[in-house]
MARSE-515732 format. One record per residue: residue number from 1; x, y, z of N, C-alpha, C in turn. Coordinates in Angstrom, 3 decimals. Layout:
REM MARSE-515732
+-----+----------+----------+----------+----------+----------+----------+----------+----------+----------+
! num !       nX !       nY !       nZ !      caX !      caY !      caZ !       cX !       cY !       cZ !
+-----+----------+----------+----------+----------+----------+----------+----------+----------+----------+
! NUM !        X !        Y !        Z !        X !        Y !        Z !        X !        Y !        Z !
...
+-----+----------+----------+----------+----------+----------+----------+----------+----------+----------+
***
This chain:
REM MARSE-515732
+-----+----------+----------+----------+----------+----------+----------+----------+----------+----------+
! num !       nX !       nY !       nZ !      caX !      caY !      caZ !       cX !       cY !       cZ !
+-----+----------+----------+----------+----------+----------+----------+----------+----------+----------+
!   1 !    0.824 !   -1.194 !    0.000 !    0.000 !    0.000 !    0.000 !    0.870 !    1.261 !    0.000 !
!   2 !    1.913 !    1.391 !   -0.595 !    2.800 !    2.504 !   -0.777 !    2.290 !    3.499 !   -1.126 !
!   3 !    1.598 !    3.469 !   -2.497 !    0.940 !    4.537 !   -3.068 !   -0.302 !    5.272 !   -2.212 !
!   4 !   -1.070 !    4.248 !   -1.526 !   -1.839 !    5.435 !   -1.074 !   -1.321 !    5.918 !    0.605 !
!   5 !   -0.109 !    5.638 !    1.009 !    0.565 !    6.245 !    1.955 !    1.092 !    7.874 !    1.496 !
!   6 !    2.004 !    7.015 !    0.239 !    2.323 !    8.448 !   -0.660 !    1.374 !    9.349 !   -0.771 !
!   7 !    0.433 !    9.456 !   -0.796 !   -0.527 !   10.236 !   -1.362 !   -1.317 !   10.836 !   -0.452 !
!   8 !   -1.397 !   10.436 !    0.718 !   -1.706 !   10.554 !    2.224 !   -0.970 !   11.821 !    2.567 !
!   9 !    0.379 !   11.296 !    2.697 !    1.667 !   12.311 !    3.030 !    1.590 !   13.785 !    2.158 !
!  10 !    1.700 !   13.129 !    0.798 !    1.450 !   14.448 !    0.178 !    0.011 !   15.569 !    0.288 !
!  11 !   -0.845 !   14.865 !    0.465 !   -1.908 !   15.539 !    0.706 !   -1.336 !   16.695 !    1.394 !
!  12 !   -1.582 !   17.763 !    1.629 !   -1.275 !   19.281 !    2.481 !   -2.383 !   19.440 !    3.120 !
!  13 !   -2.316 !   19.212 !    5.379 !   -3.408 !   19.364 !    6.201 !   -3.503 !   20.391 !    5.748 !
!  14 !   -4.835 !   20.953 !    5.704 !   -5.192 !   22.209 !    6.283 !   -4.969 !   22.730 !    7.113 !
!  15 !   -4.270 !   22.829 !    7.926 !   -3.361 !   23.533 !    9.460 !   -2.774 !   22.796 !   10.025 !
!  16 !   -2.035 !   23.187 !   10.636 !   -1.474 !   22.670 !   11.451 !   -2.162 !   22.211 !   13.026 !
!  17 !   -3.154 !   22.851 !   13.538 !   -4.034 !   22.214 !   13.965 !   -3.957 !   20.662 !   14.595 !
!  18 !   -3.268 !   20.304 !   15.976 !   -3.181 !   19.000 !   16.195 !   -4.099 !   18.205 !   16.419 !
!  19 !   -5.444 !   18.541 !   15.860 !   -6.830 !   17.700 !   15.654 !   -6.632 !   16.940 !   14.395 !
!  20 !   -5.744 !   17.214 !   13.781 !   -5.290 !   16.590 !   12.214 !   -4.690 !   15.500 !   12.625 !
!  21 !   -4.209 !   15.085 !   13.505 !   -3.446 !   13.976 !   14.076 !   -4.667 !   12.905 !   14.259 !
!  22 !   -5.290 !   12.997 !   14.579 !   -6.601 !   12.101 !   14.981 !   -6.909 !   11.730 !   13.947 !
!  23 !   -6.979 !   12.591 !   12.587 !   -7.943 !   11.996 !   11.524 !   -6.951 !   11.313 !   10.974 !
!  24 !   -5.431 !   11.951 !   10.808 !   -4.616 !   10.894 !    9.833 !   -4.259 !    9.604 !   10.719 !
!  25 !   -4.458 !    9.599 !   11.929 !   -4.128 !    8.713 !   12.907 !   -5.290 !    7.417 !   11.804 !
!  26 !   -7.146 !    8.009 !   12.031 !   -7.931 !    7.137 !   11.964 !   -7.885 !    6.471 !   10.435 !
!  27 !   -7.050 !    6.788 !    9.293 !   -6.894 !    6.830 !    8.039 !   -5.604 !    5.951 !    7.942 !
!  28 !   -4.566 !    6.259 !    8.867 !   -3.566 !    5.302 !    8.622 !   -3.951 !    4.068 !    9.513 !
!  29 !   -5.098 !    3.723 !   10.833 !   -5.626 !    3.069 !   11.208 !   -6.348 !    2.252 !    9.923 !
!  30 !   -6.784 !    2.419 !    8.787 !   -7.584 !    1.833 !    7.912 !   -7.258 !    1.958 !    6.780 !
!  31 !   -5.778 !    2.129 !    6.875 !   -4.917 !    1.308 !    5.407 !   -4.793 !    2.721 !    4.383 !
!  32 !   -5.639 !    3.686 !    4.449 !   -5.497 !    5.014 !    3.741 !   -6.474 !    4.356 !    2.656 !
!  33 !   -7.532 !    3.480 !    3.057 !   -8.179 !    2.885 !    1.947 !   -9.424 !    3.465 !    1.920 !
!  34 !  -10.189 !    3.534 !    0.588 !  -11.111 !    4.951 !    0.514 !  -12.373 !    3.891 !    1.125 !
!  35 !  -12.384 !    3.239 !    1.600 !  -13.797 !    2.421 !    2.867 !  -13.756 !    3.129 !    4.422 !
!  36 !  -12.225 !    3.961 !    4.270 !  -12.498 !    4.540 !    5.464 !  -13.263 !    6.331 !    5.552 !
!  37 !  -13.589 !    6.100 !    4.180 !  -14.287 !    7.452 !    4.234 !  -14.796 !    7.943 !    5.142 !
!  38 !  -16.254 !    7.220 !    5.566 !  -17.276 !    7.726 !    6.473 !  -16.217 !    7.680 !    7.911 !
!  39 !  -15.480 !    6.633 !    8.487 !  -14.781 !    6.874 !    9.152 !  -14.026 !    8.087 !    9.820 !
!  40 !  -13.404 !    8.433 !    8.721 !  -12.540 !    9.734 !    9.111 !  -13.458 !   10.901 !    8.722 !
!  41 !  -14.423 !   10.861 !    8.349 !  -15.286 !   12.373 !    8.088 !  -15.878 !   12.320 !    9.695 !
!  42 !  -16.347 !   11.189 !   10.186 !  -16.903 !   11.428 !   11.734 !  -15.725 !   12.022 !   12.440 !
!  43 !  -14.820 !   11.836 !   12.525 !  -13.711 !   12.003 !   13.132 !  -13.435 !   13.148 !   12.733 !
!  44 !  -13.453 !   14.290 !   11.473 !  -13.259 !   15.598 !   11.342 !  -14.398 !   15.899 !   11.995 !
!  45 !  -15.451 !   15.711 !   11.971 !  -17.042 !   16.050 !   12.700 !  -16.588 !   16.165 !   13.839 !
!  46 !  -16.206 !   15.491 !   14.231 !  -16.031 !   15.630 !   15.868 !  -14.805 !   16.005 !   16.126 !
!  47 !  -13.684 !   16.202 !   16.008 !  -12.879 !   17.333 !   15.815 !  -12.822 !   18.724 !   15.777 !
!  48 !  -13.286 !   19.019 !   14.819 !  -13.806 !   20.339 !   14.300 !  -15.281 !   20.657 !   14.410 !
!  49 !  -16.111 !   19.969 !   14.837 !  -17.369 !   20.131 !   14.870 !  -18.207 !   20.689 !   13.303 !
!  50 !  -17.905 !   20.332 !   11.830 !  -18.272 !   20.485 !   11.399 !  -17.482 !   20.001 !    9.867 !
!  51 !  -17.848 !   20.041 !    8.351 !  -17.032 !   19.494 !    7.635 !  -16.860 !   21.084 !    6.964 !
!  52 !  -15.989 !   21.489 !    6.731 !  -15.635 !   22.584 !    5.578 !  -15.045 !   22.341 !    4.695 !
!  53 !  -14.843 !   22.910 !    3.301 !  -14.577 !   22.719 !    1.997 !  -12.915 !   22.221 !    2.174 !
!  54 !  -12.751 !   23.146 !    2.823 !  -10.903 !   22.246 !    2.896 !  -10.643 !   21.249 !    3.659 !
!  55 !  -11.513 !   20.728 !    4.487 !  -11.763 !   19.278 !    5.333 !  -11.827 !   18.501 !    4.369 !
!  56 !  -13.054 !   18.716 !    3.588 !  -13.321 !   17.389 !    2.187 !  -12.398 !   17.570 !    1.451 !
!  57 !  -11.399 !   18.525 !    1.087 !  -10.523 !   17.656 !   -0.053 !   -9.584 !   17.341 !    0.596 !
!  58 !   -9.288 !   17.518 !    1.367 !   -8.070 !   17.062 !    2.465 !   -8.010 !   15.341 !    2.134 !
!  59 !   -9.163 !   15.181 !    3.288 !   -9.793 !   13.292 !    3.240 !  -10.009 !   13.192 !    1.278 !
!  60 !  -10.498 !   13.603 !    0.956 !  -10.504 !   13.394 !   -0.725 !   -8.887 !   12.924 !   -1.435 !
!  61 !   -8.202 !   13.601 !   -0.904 !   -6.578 !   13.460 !   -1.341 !   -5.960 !   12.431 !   -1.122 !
!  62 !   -5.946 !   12.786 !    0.457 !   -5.898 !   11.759 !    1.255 !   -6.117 !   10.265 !    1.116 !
!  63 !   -7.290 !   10.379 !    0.842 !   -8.089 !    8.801 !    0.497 !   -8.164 !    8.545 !   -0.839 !
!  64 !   -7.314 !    9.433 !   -1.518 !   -7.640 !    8.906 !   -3.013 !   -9.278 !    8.912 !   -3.194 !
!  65 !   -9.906 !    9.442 !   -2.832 !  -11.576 !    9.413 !   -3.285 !  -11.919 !   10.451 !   -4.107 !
!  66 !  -12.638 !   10.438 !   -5.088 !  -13.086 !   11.785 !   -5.921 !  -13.541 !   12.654 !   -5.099 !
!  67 !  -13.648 !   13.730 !   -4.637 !  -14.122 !   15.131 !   -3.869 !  -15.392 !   15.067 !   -4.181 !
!  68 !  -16.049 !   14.865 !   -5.378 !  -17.322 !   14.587 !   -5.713 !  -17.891 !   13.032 !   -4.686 !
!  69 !  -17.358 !   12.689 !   -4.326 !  -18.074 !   11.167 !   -3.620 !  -18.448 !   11.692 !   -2.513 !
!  70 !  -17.030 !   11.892 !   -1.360 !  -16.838 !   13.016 !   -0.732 !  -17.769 !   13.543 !   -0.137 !
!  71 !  -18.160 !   14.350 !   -0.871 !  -18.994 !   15.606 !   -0.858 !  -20.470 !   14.842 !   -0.692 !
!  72 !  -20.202 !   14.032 !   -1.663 !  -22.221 !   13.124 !   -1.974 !  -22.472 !   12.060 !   -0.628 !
!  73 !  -20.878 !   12.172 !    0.017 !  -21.355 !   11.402 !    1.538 !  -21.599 !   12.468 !    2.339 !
!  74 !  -21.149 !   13.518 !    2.763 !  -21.178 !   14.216 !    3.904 !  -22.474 !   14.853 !    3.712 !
!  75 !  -23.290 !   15.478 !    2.424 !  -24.495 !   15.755 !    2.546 !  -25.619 !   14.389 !    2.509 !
!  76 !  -25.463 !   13.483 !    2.142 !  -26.460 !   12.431 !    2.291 !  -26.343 !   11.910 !    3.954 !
!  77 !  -25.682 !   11.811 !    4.560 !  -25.736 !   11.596 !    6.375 !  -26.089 !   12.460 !    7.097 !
!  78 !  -27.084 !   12.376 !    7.498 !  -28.043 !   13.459 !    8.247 !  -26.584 !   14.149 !    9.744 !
!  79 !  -26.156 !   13.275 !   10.130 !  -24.972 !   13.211 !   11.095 !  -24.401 !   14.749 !   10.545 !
!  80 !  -23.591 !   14.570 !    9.679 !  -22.904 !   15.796 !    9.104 !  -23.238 !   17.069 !    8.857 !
!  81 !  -22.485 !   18.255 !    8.993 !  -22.607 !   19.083 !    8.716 !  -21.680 !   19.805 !    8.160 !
!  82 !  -22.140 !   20.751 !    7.409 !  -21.372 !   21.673 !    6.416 !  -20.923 !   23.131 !    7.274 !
!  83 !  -21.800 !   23.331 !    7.955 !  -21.471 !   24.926 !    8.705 !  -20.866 !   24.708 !   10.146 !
!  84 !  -20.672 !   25.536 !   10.543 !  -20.290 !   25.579 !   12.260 !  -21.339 !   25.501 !   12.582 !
!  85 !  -21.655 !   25.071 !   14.053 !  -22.666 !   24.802 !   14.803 !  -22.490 !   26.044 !   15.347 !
!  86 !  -23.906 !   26.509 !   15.830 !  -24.144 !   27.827 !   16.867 !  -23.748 !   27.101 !   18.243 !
!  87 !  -23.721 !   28.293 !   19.149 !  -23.122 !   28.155 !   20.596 !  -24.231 !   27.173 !   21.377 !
!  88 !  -25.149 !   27.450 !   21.106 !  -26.393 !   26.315 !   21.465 !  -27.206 !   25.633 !   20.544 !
!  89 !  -27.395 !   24.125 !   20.703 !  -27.920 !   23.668 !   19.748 !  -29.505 !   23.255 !   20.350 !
!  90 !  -31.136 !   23.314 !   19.506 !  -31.883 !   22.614 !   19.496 !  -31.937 !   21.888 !   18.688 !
!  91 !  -32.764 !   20.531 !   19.186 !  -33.089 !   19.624 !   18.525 !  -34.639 !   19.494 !   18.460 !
!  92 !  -35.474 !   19.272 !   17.418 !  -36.839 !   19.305 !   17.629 !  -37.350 !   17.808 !   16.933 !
!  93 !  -37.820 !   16.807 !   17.714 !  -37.846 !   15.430 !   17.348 !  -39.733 !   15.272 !   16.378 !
!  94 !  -39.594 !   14.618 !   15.241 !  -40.564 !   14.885 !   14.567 !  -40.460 !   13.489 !   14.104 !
!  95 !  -40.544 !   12.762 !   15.150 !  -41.067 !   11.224 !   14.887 !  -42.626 !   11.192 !   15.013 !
!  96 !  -43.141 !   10.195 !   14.662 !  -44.501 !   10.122 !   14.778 !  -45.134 !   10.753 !   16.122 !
!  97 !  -45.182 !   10.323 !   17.648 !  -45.633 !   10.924 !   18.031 !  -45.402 !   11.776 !   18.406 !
!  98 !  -44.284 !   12.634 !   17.834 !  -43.731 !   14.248 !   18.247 !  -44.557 !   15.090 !   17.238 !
!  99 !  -44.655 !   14.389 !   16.415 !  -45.158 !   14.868 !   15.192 !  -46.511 !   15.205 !   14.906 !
! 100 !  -47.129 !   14.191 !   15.594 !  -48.389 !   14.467 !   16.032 !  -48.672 !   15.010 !   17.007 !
! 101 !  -47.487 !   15.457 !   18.425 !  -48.188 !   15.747 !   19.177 !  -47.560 !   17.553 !   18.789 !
! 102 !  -47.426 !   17.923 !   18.076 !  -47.071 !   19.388 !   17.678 !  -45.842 !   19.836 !   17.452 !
! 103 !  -45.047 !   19.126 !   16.889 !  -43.634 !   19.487 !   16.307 !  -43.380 !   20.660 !   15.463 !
! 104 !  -44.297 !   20.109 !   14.660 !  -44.248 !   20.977 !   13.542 !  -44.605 !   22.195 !   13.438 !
! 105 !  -45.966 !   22.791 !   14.886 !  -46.017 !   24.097 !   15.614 !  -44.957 !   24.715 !   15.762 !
! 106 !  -44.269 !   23.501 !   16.461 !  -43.250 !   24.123 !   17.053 !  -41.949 !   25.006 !   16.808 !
! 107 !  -41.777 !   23.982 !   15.561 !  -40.783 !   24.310 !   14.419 !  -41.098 !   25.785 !   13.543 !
! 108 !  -42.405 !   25.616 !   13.507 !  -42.834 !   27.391 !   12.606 !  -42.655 !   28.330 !   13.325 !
! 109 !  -42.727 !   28.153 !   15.052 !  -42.734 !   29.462 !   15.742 !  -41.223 !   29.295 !   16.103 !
! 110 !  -40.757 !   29.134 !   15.540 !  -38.862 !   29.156 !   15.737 !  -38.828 !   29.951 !   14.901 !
! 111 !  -39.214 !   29.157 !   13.235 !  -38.736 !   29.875 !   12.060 !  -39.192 !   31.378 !   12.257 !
! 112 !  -40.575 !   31.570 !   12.742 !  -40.528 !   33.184 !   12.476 !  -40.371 !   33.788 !   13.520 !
! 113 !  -39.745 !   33.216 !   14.708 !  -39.340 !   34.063 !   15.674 !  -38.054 !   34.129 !   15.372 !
! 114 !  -36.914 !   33.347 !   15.545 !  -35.724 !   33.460 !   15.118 !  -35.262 !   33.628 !   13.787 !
! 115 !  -35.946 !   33.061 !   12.781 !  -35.637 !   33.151 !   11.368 !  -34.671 !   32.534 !   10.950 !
! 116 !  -34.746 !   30.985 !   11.185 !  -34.057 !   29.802 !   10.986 !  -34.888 !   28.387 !   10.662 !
! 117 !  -34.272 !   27.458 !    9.903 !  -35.184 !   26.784 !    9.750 !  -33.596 !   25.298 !   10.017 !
! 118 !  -34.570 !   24.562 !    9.694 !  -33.902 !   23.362 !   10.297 !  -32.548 !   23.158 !    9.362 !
! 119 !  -31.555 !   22.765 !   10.321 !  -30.431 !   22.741 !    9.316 !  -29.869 !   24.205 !    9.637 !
! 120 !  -30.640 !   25.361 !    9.730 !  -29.437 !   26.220 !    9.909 !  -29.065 !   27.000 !   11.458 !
! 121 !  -27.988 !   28.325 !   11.347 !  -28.054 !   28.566 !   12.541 !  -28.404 !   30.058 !   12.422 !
! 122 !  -29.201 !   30.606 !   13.684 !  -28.969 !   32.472 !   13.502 !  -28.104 !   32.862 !   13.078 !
! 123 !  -27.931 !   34.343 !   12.680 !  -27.002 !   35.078 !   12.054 !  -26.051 !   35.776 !   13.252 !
! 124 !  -26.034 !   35.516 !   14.598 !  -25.358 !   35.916 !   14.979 !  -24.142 !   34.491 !   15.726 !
! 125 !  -24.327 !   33.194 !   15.030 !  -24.157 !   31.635 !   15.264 !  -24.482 !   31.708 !   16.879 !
! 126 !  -25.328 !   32.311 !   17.645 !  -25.779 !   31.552 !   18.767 !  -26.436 !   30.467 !   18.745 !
! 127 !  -27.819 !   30.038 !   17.843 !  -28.508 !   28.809 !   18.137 !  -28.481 !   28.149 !   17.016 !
! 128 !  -28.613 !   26.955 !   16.881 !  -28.821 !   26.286 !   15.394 !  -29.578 !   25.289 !   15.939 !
! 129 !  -30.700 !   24.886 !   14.839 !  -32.000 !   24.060 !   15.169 !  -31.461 !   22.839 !   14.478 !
! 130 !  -31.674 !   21.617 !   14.903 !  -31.846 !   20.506 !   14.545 !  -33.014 !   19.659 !   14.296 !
! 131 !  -33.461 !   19.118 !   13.631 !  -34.471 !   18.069 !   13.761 !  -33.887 !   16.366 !   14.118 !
! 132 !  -34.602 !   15.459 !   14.370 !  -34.248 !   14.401 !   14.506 !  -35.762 !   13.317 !   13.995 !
! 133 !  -35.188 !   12.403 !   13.711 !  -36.284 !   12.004 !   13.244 !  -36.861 !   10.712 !   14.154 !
! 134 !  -36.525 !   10.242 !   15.367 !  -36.408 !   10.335 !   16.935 !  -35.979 !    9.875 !   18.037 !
! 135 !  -36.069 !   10.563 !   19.050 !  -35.235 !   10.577 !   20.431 !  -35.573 !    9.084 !   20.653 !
! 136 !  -36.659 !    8.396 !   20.458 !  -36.639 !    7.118 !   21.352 !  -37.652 !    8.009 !   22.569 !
! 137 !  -38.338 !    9.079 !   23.074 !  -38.717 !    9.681 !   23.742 !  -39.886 !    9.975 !   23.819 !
! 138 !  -40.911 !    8.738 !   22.899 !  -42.051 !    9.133 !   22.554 !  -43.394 !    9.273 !   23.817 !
! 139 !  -42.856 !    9.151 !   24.840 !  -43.663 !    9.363 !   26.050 !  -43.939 !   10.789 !   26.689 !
! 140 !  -42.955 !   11.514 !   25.878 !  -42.214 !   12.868 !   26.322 !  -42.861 !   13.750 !   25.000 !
! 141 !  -43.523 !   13.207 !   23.895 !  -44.239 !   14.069 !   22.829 !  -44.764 !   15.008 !   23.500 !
! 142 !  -44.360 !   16.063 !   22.812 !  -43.117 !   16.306 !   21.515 !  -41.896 !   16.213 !   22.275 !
! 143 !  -41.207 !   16.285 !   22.021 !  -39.833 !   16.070 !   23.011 !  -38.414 !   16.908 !   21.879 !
! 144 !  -37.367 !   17.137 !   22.916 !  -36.671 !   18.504 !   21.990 !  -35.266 !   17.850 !   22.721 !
! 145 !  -34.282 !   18.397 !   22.653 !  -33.143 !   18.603 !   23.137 !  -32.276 !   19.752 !   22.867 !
! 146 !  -32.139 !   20.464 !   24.320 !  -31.473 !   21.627 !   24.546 !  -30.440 !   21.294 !   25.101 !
! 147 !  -28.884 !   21.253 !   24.214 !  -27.852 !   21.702 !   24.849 !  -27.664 !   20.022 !   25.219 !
! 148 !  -27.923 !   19.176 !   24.634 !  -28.260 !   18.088 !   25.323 !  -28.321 !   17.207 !   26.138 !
! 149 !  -29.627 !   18.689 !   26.993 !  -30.939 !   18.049 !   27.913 !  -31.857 !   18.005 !   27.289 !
! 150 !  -32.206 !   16.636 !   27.560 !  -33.993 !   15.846 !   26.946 !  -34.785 !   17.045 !   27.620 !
! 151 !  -35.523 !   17.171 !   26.586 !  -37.427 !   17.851 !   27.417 !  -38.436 !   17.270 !   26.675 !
! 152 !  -39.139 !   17.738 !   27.520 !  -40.202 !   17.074 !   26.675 !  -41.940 !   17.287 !   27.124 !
! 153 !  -43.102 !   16.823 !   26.481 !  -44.143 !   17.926 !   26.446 !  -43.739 !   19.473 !   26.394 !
! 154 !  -43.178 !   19.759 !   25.502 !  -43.156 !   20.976 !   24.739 !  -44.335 !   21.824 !   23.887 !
! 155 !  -44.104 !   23.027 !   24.086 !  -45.217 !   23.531 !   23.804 !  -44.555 !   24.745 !   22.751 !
! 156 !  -44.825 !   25.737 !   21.907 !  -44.068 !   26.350 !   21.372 !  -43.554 !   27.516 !   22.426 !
! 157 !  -44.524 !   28.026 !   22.983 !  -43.977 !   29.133 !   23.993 !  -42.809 !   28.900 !   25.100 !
! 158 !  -43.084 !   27.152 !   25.786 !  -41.461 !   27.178 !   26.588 !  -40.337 !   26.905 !   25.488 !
! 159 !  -40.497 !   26.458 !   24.281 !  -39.825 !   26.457 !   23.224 !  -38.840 !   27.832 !   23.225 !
! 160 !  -39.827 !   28.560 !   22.628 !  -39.306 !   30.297 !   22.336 !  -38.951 !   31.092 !   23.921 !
! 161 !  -39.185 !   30.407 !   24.522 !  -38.712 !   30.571 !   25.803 !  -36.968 !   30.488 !   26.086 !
! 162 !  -37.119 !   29.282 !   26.197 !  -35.491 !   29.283 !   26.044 !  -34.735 !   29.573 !   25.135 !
! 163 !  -34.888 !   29.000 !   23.858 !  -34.190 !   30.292 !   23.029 !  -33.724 !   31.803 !   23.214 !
! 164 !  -35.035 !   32.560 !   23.342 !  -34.981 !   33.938 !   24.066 !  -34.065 !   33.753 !   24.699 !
! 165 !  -34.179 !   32.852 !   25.650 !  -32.842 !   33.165 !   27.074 !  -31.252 !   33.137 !   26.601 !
! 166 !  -31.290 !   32.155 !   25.803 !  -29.848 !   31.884 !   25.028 !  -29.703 !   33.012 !   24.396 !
! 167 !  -30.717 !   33.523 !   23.351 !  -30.277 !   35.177 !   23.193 !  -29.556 !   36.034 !   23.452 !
! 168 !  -30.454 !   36.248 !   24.531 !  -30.670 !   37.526 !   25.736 !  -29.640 !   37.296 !   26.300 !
! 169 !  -29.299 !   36.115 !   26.540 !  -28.182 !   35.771 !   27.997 !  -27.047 !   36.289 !   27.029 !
! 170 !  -26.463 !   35.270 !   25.728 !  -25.600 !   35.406 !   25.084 !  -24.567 !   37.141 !   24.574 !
! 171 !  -26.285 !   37.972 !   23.970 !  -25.811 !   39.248 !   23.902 !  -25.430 !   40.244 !   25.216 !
! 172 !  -25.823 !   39.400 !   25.986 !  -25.866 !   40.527 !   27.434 !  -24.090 !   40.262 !   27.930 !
! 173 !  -23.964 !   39.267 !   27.755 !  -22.308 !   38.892 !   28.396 !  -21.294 !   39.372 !   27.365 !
+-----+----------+----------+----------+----------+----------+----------+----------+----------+----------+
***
C-alpha cells in the first residue's frame, strides 16, 4: 500500500491544527483505503465540529476518493454538517408521536421568531435548530433537546422561551 501512503503524506493538512493527528491517525488506522471514508469524516465532525470545503478535499486526497463522492457522503448523512454549529444547539424530534403531538407548531414558531429553519443557525451563530427524526422519547411528545438536555411535552412558547434566554443571555455577556 505505498501509493496510497504516498498520497496521504502528500496531501497538504489544512493547518497545522493537532486535531489533524486524529484523523490521519484514523486513516492510517484503515490502510489510507477509501472504505475509510465515512470513518474519518466522523472524526473531522467531531474534531472540528463540522465538515468545511478544505476538510473534504483534504480526506478526498488523502483517500484517493473523488471530492465529488466526498462531498455526496457528507451531505447524504443526516450526522454531518457543512457549517459551524451555533453556541447552542436545538433539537426538535418529529417522529410520529412528536409529530403528532405538535412538532411541527413548534418548528414554525422558531422559524418566524428566530428566522431559521432546520439545518441552519442564527445570524449571529448563537442557536442552530436541529431536527431528529427520533429521540426514542415518545412518552415525552413532543420532546426537543437543549444543549443536550432531553425535554419534553413541549409547547411552542417554553420552546421560544429558552431560546430567548440563550439570546438575551448570550448578547448581554
Amino acid at each position: 500500500m505505498p501509493t496510497a501512503r504516498r498520497a496521504a503524506d502528500a496531501a497538504p493538512k489544512p493547518s497545522e491544527d493537532r486535531r489533524w493527528r486524529l484523523v490521519n491517525r484514523t486513516m492510517r488506522l484503515h490502510g489510507h483505503k477509501p472504505d475509510a471514508l465515512i470513518e474519518t469524516l466522523h472524526v473531522v465532525q467531531e474534531s472540528f465540529g463540522f465538515l468545511d470545503e478544505e476538510s473534504l478535499r483534504y480526506v478526498a486526497a488523502a483517500l484517493q476518493v473523488p471530492l465529488s463522492r466526498v462531498y455526496a457522503v457528507a451531505t447524504f448523512y443526516h450526522y454531518f454538517s457543512l457549517k459551524p454549529p451555533g453556541v447552542h444547539t436545538c433539537v426538535i424530534c418529529l417522529g410520529t408521536a412528536c409529530y403528532i403531538g405538535g412538532a411541527s407548531g413548534i418548528l414554525e414558531h422558531i422559524q418566524e421568531t428566530h428566522g431559521i429553519a432546520p439545518g441552519e443557525t442564527t445570524a449571529d451563530q448563537q442557536i442552530s435548530l436541529v431536527t431528529a427524526r427520533c429521540l426514542g422519547s415518545c412518552g415525552l411528545a413532543p420532546a426537543g433537546v437543549f444543549d443536550g438536555e432531553v425535554a419534553g411535552k413541549l409547547k411552542p412558547e417554553t420552546v421560544l422561551d429558552k431560546l430567548g434566554r440563550w439570546a438575551r443571555h448570550d448578547h448581554d455577556a
